[in-house]
C-alpha positions, 0 to 999 in steps of 0.5 A, spaced: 471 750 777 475 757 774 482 755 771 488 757 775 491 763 773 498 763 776 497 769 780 492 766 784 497 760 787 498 761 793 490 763 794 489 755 791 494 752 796 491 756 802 484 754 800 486 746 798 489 746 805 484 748 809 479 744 805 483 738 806 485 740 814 477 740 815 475 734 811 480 730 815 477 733 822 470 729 820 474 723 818 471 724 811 475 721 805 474 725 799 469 720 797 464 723 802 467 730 801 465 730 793 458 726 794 456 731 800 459 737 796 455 735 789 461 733 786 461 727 781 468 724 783 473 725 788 478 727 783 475 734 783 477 734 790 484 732 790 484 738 785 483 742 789 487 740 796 493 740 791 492 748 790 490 746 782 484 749 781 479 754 784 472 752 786 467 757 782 463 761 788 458 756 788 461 751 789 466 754 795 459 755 798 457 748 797 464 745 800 463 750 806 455 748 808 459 741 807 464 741 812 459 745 816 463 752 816 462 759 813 464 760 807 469 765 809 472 760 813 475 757 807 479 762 806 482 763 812 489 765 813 490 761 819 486 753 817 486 752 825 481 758 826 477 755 821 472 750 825 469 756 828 462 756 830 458 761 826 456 767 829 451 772 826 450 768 819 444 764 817 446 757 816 447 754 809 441 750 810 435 755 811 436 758 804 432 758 800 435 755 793 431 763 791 435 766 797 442 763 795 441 765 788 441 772 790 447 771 794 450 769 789 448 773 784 450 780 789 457 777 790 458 776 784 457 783 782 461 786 788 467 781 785 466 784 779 466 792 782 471 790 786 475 787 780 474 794 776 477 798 782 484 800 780 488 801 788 491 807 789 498 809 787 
């Protein structure tokens, strides 16, 4: 998990929120949610539905496959739209460790670009 910078608080309180709006609808405790996920504990969970930290990318894409729902759909503005059933997205499942590697690897990397970008004044 990425440390908390104070800027990224209302993305951490939105992302707790939908994560524990998912979990709850599987009729998940975080228990089941850390075990399905690769967490070791449930502590971790409780981190993050509290808005205290931010999963790394990886495990955002763990948490996603977990509760069976795009990664992207973690980040919706709305949690209600986010039980979706995915369309045009290959499921999480079919990946090949070597396939999602590359994902991450380009995300990453698009991150990065993005984060040198400086907006327009």
């Amino acid at each position: 998990m990425v440390a908390l910078a104070p800027s990224h608080q209302a993305l951490a309180t939105r992302l707790g929120a939908t994560i524990r709006l998912l979990r709850k609808r599987k009729g998940w405790k975080q228990e089941v949610l850390a075990r399905e996920a690769g967490y070791g504990s449930r502590s971790a969970i409780a981190s993050i539905e509290a808005g205290w930290v931010l999963p790394s990318l990886e495990k955002m894409l763990d948490l996603a496959q977990a509760l069976g729902v795009r990664p992207n759909d973690l980040l919706e503005t709305d949690p209600s739209t986010a039980d979706r059933t995915p369309t045009g997205l290959l499921a999480l499942p079919a990946w090949s460790t070597k396939d999602r590697r590359l994902l991450l690897r380009n995300l990453r990397r698009l991150v990065a670009e993005l984060e040198e970008v400086v907006p327009p004044a």
